[in-house]
N, C-alpha and C positions, 0 to 999 in steps of 0.2 A: 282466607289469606293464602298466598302463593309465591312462591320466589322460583325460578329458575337461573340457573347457572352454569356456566360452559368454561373452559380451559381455554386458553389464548390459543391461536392456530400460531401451531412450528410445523415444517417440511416431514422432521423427524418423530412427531409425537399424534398419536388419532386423536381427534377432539373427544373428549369426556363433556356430560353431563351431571349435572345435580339437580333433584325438583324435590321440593319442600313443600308441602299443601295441610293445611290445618283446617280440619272439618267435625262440624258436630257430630255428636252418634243418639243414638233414637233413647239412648237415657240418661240423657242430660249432660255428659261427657264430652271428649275431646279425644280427636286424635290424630295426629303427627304421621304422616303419611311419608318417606322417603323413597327417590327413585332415585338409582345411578347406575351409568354403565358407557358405552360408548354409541359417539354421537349417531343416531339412523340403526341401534340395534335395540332389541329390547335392553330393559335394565333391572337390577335385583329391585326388587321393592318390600320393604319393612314398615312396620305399622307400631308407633307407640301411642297407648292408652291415656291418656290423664283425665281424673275427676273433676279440676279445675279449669277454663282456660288461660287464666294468669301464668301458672305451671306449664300450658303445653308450649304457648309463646316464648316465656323464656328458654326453653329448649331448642325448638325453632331459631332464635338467634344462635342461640349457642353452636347450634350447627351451620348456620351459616357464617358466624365468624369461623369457625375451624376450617370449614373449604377456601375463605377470601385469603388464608393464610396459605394454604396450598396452592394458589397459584388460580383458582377461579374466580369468574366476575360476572355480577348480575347483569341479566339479558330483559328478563323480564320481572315485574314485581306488581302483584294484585292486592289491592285490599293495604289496609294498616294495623301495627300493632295498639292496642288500647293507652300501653305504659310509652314513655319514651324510649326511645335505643340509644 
């Protein structure tokens, strides 16, 4: 599962990025993958662990509602969550 997300283009503001990516790991786990930074540059990337996938999905949104609040909007979206949103 994959979300990407960009800042609206203003004159005055560089466009930002968000990439949200949810991928299995080699024992039986889950993990939350985060990229952001500014658009055409690299960007910080952070990694959270979960046991469950139920668990990493809801975080996932949760992070993606917190950016759609800040002013970002999805560009691209891969794959679905299992629960409803």
């Amino acid at each position: 599962m994959r979300i990407y997300m960009q800042t609206m283009y203003a004159p005055e503001q560089p466009l930002r990025f968000y990439h949200l990516h949810l991928q299995p790991d080699l024992l039986g786990g889950w993990t939350l993958v985060r990229e952001s930074g500014l658009q055409g540059a690299k960007g910080k990337v952070t990694r959270e662990f979960f046991a469950e996938r139920e668990a990493a999905e809801r975080k996932m949104m949760q992070r993606r509602d917190m950016q759609l609040n800040r002013g970002y909007r999805v560009v691209f979206r891969e794959g679905s969550a299992r629960s409803s949103e």
